[in-house]
C-alpha positions in Angstrom: 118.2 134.0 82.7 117.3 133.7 79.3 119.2 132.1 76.2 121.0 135.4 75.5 122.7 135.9 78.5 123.8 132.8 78.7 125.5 133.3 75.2 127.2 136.8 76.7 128.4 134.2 79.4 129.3 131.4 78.1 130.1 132.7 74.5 133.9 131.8 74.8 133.7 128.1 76.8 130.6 126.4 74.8 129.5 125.7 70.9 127.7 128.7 69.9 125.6 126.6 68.1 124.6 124.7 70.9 123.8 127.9 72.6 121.9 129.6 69.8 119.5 126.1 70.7 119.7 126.3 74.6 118.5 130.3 73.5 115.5 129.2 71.7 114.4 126.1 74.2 114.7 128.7 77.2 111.2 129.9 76.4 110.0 126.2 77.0 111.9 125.3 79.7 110.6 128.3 81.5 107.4 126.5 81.5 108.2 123.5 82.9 107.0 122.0 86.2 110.6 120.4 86.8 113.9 122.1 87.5 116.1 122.3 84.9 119.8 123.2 85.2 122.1 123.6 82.8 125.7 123.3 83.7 129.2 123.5 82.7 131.5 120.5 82.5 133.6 121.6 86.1 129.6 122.0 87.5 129.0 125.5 87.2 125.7 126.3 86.3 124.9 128.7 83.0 121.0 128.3 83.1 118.6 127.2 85.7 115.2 127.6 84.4 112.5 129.5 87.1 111.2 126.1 88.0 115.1 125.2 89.6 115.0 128.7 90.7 111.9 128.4 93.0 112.8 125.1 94.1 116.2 126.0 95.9 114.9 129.6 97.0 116.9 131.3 94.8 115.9 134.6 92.9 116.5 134.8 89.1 119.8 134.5 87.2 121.5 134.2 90.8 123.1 130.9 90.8 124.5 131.6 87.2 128.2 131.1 87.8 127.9 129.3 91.3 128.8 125.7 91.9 125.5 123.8 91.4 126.7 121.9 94.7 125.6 125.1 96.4 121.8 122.8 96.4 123.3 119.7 97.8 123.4 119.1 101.3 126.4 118.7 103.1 124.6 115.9 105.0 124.5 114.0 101.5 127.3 111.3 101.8 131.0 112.9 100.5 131.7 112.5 96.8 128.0 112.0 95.3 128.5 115.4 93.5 131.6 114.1 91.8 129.6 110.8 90.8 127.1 112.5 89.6 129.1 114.7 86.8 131.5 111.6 86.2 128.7 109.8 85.5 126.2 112.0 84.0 129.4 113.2 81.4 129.7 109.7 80.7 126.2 108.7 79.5 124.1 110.1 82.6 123.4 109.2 86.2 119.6 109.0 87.6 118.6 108.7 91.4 117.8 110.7 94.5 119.8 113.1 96.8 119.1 115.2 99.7 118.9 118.9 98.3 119.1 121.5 100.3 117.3 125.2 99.8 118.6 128.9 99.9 116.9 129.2 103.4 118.7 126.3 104.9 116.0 123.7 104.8 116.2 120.4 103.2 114.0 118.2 100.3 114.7 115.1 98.8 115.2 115.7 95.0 115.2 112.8 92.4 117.4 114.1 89.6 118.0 112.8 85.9 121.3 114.2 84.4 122.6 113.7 80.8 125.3 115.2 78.6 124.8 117.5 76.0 127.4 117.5 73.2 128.8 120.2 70.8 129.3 119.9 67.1 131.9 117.7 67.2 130.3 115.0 69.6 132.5 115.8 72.4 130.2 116.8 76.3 129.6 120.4 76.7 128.2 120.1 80.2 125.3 118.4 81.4 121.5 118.9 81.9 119.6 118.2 84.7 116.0 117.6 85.4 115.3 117.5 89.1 111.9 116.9 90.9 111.1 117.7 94.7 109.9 114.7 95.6 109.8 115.5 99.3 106.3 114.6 100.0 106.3 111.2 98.3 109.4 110.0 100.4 107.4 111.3 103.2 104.4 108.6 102.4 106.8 106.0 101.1 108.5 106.1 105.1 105.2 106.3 106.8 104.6 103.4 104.7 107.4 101.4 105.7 107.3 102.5 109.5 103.2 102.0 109.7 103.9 97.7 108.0 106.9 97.8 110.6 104.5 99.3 113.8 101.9 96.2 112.7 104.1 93.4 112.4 105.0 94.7 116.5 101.1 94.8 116.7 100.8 91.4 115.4 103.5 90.1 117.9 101.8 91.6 120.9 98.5 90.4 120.1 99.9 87.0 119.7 101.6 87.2 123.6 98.4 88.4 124.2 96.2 85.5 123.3 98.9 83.2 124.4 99.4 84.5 128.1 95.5 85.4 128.7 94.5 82.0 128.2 96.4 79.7 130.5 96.4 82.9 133.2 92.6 83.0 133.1 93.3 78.9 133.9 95.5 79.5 137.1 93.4 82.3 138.3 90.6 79.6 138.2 92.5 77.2 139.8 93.7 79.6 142.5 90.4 80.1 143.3 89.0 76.6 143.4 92.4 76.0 145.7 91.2 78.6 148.4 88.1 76.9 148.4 88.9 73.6 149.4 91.5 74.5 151.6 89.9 76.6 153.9 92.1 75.6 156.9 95.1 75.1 155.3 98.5 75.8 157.1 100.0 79.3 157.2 103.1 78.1 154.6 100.2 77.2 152.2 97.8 80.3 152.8 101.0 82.6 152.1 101.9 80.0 148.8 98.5 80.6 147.8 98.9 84.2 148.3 101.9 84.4 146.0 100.3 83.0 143.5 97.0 85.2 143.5 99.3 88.4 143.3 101.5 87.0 140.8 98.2 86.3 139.0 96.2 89.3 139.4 99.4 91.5 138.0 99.4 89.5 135.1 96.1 90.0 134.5 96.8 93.6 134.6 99.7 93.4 132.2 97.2 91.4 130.0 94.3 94.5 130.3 97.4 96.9 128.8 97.9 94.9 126.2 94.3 94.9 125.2 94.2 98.6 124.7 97.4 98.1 122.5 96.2 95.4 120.4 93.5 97.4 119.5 95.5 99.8 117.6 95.2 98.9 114.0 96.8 100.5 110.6 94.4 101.8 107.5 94.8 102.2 104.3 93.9 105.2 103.5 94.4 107.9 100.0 98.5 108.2 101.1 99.3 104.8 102.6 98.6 103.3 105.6 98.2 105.6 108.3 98.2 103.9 112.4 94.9 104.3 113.8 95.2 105.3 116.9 91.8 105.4 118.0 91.3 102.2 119.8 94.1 102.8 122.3 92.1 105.6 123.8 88.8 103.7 124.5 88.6 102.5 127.8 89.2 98.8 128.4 86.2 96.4 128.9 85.5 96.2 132.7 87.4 94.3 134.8 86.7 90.4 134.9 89.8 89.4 136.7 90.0 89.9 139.7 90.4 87.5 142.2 88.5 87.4 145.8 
């Protein structure tokens, strides 16, 4: 919708003059990689330039006259519309809110909104300059989930180290037990027994950790990224197991 119409529209609620201007930067604003909405001081919109348009699915000139809440997502928390345009008319608000398209689907938006004034100082409305930043969030929580799945790693590695070593201890010690008790009693063979199992499935609890604790995160162009590669190679034979 181009500067004109919006003066047909809008000729009777908003400074002309500030319209003959919105008329002549519509050209520009059609150019623009960002959204751009202008709207009305009650939030409806009188301009969204092509940019807004593709953003929210919507064809051309059809949200003119529509609530611009019609792209935030009734997910968002209640009464971040409102704070917006009470803020936005008050010197502006800039953040992040969860939009949501024509088609139904959602994008996280980060928006900058100021007034614009009239002749005699007093708001008009307000312009907007939104951004799909969908994809950044995206990295940003991989981010923050991959540091959060390697502090875990870090933890299990630790247990790890800390269980392997004195188990690897008592197996030997099982072991040298059998060996000079050959005739022990029945009470003490079944003891002994115990103690083997108990050993042996620790040492198996110990071989699935090492296929964890070879998962690793990498930095790569995005973030870091898990790699998951090491959990799929076979663990070293076994060296464990008791007679």
């Amino acid at each position: 919708m181009g500067g004109a119409a919006i003066i047909t529209a809008w000729r009777g609620n908003v400074d002309p003059n500030l319209l003959w201007t919105a008329e002549r930067c519509s050209a520009l604003l059609a150019h623009l990689w960002d959204g751009v909405a202008l709207t009305s001081c009650n939030g409806l919109v009188m301009y969204a330039n092509p940019a807004f348009e593709r953003m929210f699915g919507y064809r051309e000139g059809e949200l003119t006259g529509c609530s611009i809440s019609l792209v935030h997502s009734p997910y968002e928390f209640a009464g971040l519309g409102e704070r917006i345009r009470t803020e936005a008319l008050a010197g502006g608000w800039s953040g992040e809110f969860l939009g949501i398209r024509k088609d139904g689907s959602e994008l996280m938006v980060a928006l900058r909104a100021t007034p614009f004034r009239g002749g005699d100082g007093r708001s008009q409305g307000i312009v907007g300059v939104y951004r799909d930043v969908t994809a950044q969030t995206h990295v940003e929580q991989e981010r923050i989930r991959s540091a959060q799945f390697e502090g875990v790693l870090q933890t299990v590695r630790r247990v790890n180290h800390e269980v392997n070593n004195p188990l690897h201890a008592l197996m030997g010690a099982v072991e040298l037990l059998q060996m000079c008790t050959p005739e022990a009693s029945s009470e003490v063979s079944a003891a002994i027994a115990v103690i083997r199992d108990s050993c042996q499935q620790l040492a198996a609890l110990t071989k699935s950790l090492a296929r964890v604790v070879r998962m690793a995160t990498t930095e790569t162009p995005v973030g870091l990224m898990l790699d998951l590669e090491g959990a799929t190679k076979q663990a070293p034979p076994d060296s464990d197991k008791l007679g």
